[in-house]
C-alpha positions as CSV (number, residue, x, y, z in Angstrom):
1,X,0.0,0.0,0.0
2,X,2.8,2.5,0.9
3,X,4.6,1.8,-2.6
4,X,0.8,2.6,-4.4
5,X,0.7,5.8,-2.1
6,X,4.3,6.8,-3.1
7,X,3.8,6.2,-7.0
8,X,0.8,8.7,-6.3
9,X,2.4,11.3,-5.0
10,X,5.7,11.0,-7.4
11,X,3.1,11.5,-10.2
12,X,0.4,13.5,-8.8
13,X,0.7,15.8,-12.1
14,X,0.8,12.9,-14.7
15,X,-2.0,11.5,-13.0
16,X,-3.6,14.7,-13.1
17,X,-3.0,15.5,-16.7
18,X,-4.6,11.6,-17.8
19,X,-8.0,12.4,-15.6
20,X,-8.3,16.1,-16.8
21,X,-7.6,14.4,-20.8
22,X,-10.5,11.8,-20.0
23,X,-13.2,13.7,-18.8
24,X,-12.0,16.5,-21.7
25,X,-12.4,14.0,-24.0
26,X,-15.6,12.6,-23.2
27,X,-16.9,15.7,-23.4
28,X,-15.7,16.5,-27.0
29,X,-17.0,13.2,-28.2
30,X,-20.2,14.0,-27.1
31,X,-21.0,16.9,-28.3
32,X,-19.9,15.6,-32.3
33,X,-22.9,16.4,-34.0
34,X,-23.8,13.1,-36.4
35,X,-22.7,15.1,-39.7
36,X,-19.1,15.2,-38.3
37,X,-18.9,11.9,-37.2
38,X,-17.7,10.2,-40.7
39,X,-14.7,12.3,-41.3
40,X,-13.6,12.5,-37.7
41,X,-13.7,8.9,-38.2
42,X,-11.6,8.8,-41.2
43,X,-8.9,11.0,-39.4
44,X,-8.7,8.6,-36.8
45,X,-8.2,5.8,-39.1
46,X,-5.8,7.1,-40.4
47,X,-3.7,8.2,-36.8
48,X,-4.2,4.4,-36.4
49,X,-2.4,3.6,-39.1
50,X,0.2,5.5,-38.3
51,X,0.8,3.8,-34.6
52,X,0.3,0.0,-36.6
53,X,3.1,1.4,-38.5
54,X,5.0,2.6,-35.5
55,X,4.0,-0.8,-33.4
56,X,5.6,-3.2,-36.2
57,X,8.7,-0.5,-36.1
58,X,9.0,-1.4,-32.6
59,X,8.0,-5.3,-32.8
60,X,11.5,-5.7,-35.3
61,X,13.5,-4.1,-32.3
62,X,12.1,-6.5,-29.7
63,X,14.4,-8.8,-27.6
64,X,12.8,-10.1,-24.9
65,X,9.7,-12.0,-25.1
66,X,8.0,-9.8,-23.1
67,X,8.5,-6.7,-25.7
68,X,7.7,-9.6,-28.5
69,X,4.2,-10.7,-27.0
70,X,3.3,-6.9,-26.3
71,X,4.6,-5.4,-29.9
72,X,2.8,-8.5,-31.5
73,X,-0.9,-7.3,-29.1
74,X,0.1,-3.6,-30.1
75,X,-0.2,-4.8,-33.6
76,X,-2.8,-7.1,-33.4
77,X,-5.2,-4.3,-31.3
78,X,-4.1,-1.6,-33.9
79,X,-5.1,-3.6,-36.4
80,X,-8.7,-4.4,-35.1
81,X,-8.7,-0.7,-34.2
82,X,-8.4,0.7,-37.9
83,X,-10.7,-2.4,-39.1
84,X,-13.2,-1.6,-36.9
85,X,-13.0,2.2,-37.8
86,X,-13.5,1.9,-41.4
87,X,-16.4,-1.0,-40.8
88,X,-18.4,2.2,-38.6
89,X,-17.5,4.3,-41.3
90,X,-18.7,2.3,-44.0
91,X,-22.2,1.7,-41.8
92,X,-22.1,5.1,-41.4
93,X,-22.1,6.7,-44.8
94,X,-24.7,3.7,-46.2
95,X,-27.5,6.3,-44.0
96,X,-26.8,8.5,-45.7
97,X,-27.3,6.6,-49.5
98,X,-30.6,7.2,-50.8
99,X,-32.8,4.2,-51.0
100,X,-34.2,2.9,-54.6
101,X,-37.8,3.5,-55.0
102,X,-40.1,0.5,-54.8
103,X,-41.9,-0.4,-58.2
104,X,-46.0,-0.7,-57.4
């Protein structure tokens, strides 16, 4: 308990900086109207790119097994990440198709 205290207090400001960045952030993400939602998207796809890229950079450097199995679930979690992102986007921008008109 005394080393959990200690960490604490050693990075009170760190700590501080993560908590302000998460309640920031949640309220920036909801207050995205619907219209912005597909390109925000598409930006963040492509940031997640750019750490896949960064992860695999990483993962050739690796020596210990440790820094193997996390590069590899950096890559692996990146991956499903960006997937994910364009499958939203995708389900996203079909709303906004028009639908054929039914023949009577």
């Amino acid at each position: 308990m005394e080393g959990i205290l200690e960490f604490i207090y050693v990075n009170a400001e760190s700590i501080f900086i993560v908590v302000l960045s998460v309640f920031l952030g949640i309220e920036v993400i909801s207050n995205v109207p619907a219209v912005l939602h597909t390109p925000l998207m598409s930006g963040a796809n492509a940031i997640h790119g750019v750490v896949i890229i960064g992860a695999i950079i990483v993962l050739g450097h690796a020596e210990s097994t440790l820094n193997i199995v996390l590069g590899f679930l950096a890559v692996f979690l990146g991956t499903i990440n960006v997937v994910g992102g364009f499958v939203v986007t995708d389900r996203m921008l079909d709303l906004f198709k028009k639908k054929p008109k039914k023949l009577n």
